[in-house]
Structures are given as structure tokens and as C-alpha cells.
N, C-alpha and C positions, 0 to 999 in steps of 0.2 A: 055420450060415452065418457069416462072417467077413468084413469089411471092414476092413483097415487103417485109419486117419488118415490114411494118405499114400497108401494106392491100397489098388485092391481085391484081394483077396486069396480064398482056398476057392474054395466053388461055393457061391455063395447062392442062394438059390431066386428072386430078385430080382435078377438078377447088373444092376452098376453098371460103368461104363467105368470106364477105366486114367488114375481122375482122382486129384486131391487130395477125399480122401471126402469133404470140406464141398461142394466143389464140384461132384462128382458129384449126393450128393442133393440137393442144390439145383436141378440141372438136372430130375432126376426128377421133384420135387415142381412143379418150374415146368411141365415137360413135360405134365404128369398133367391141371393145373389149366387150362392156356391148350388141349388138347383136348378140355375139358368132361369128361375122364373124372372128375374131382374137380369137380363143379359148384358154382356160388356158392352160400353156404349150408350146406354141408358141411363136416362138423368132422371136424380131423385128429385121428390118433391122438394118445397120448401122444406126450411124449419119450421115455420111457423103452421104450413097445411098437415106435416107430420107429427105436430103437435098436437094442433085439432085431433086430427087422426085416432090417436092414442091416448088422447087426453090424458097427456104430460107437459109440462112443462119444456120452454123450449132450451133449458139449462140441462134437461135432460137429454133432449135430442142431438142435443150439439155434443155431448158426453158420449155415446153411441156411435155415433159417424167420427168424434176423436179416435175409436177405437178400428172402426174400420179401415179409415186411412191409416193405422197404424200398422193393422195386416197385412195393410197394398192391394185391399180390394177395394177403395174410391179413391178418387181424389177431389179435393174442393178447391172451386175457382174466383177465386174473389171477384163479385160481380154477376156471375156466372150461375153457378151452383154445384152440385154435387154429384159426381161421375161415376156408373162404377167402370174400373176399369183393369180386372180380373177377376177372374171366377175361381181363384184357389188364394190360399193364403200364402203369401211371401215366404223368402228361407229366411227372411230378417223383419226386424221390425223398423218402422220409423217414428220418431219419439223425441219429437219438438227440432229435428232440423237436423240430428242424430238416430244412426241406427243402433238400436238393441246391443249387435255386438260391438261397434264404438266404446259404449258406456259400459258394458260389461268388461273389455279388456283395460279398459283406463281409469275406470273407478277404484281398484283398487291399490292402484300405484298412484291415485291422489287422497283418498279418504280414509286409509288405512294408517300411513305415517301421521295425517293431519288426529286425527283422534289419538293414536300417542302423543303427538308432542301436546294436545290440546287439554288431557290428562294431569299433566306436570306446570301448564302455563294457562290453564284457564282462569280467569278472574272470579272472584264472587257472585259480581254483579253476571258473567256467564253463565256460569252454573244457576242459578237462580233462573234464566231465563229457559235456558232448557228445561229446567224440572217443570217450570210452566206448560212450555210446548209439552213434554209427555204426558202432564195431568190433560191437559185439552183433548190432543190427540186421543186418551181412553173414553173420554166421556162426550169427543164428537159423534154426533150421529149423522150430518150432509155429508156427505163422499167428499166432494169440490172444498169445504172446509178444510177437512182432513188432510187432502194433498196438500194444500198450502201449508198448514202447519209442518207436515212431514220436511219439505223444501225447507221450510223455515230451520226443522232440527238441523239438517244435514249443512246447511249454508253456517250456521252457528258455531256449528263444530268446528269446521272451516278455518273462521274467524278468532278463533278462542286457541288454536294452533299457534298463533302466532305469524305467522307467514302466509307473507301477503299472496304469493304462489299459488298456494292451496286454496285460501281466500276465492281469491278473483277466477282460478279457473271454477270452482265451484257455482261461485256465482254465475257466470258466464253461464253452464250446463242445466240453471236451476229448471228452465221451461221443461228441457228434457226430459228431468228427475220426477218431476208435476206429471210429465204423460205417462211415463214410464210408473209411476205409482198407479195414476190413475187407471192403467190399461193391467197392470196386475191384480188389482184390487175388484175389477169385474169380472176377468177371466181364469183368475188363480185363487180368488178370494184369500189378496194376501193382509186383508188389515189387522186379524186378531195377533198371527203372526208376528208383524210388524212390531207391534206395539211392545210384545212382552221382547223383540231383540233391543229396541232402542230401551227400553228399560234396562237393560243388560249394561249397552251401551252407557247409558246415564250413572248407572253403579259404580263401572269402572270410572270415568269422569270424577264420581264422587268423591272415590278412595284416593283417585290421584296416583290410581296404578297405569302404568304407560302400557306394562305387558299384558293388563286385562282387557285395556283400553282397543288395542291391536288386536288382541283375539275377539272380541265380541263384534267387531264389527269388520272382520273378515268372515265370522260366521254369519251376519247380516248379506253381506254383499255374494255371500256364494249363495244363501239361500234365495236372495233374489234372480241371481243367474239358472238357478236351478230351474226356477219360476218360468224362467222366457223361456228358455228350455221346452218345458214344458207347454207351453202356449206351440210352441211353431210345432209339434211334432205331434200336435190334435190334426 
């Protein structure tokens, strides 16, 4: 049996819909668990048997089960494996060691000012690298690519603020940002989206307008609140 990374493919004994594979198994494993047919207390296979399984990759499977633990329905034990350990979705998400509404209330009292001042005091050598990251970002097609670059925008802008503040808490949050892209990007399908606000984003950067700078990526950041939003109240 066969599973592409970007859709399913043969005839698996387990056939998966006409999704992006992370996102199909995910659906599965979520399906399996909120039926009780995977009951609280049960431990998932490997990665790697789960791979066979679905003939995916296990960059895939681990992509999936990021998202589950995300929900609060597994948890994984280093050494161990992978628990589930509720049969409903969380009121919250977790998302690299932070919850959902953490980043959602704090995000924008750090990345909002950081992109104005980052507007006015970005360097060349900045700006050139973001327009990078956005050209990538369009023209990635790996999900797992994608977030890293996205991190990468958002850390950049950061930096290009000027303050060191901004900078470092940024950095500090980036694993978060990585799951938190990654777990919207399967379940809100938020990348096309994405791409045209951090475009917005990069425009204002460009003009060197502080005020456009602030509105495009407070429009960014509520649209991703909107996102999780949406995710918990499936």
C-alpha cells in the first residue's frame, strides 16, 4: 500500500481520502479516537508501523500526531510512545509548550509594534531577505518547508525592529509559531491565505510605512486567531 505525501495513491488496505497525507491521517487518527474506536488509554502504534500502515512517510506521521497532541487528544512519551488520552477536542490548543490562547493574546502586543518600528528601521540587507522568505514561501510545495520559512518571516521582522525585546521574545515562541502554522495550515487550510497577508506585510516593510506596516499584520494576526477559533469550535 502506497500513500503519497501530497495524496493517496495504490490501493492500501486502509485507503485514505484525496488529501495532503498529513492531513488525511490526521483526520483518520482523529476520526478513530473521538468514535471511541481508539479509546482513552490506548497506545498508538509506532511511527514507523504507522508509516508502513499508510505508506507515508514517517515525516508525515509525526506531522499528524503533532496535530493531535495539539487538540489534547494524545500525548507522546519520549521512549514510550503515543497515548491517546481524550476522546474530545481541548477548549485550547498546545503549540510547541504554549497554548493557542497564550500566543493569540500576546502576539499581538509583540509583532504588531515590532513590524512598525521594523518598517522605518529595517536594513537593505532585511528587506532583501524577507522578499526571499515570501518568494520561497509562494513557490514551496513541503508543508514542513513552508513552516520553517513562515518562522523564519516572522523571527526576521522581529529583528529588523530593532529591539532586541521583540527579537528575542520572538525567537524564544518560534517552535510554537512552527506548530501553530503547521496545525492551521492542515485544519484551516490556512497557506494560500497566509501568503498573500505576509505579502501585504512585505509591501508595507517596503514603503517604509510604519502605519501600513501595523495594519497588515494586525490583520494577519486576527486572521489567524480567527483560524483557532475556528479549529476548537469543530
Amino acid at each position: 500500500m502506497n500513500l503519497s505525501d501530497s495524496q493517496t495513491a495504490g490501493q492500501p488496505s486502509r485507503p485514505l481520502a484525496r488529501l495532503g497525507a498529513a492531513e488525511a491521517l490526521f483526520n483518520e487518527l482523529r476520526s478513530e479516537i473521538e468514535s471511541g474506536r481508539l479509546p482513552v488509554g490506548t497506545k498508538l502504534s509506532s511511527e514507523a508501523a504507522l508509516a508502513q500502515e499508510y505508506g507515508v512517510s514517517r515525516s508525515v506521521v509525526r506531522e499528524a500526531l503533532r496535530s493531535c497532541t495539539a487538540l489534547g487528544l494524545t500525548v507522546t512519551k519520549t521512549g514510550k510512545g503515543t497515548f491517546v488520552v481524550a476522546d474530545a477536542v481541548a477548549n485550547d490548543l498546545t503549540l510547541g509548550g504554549y497554548s493557542a490562547r497564550d500566543l493569540t493574546e500576546a502576539r499581538p502586543h509583540i509583532e504588531v509594534p515590532a513590524a512598525s518600528l521594523a518598517a522605518v528601521r529595517r536594513t537593505a540587507e532585511e528587506l532583501d531577505m524577507l522578499r526571499g522568505l515570501v518568494e520561497e514561501m509562494a513557490a514551496e510545495t513541503d508543508p514542513e518547508s513552508w513552516v520553517a520559512l513562515d518562522s523564519s518571516f516572522h523571527e526576521t521582522i522581529a529583528r529588523a525592529s530593532g529591539n532586541k525585546v521583540f527579537a528575542s521574545v520572538v525567537a524564544e515562541i518560534r517552535g510554537a509559531l512552527a506548530h501553530q502554522s503547521e496545525t492551521l495550515n492542515m485544519m484551516a487550510d490556512r497557506r494560500h491565505a497566509s501568503d498573500l497577508e505576509h505579502q501585504r506585510i512585505l509591501a508595507a516593510l517596503e514603503a517604509g510605512s510604519a502605519d501600513d506596516a501595523r495594519t497588515a499584520m494586525e490583520a494577519h494576526l486576527q486572521a489567524v486567531g480567527a483560524a483557532l477559533d475556528s479549529i476548537l469550535r469543530k
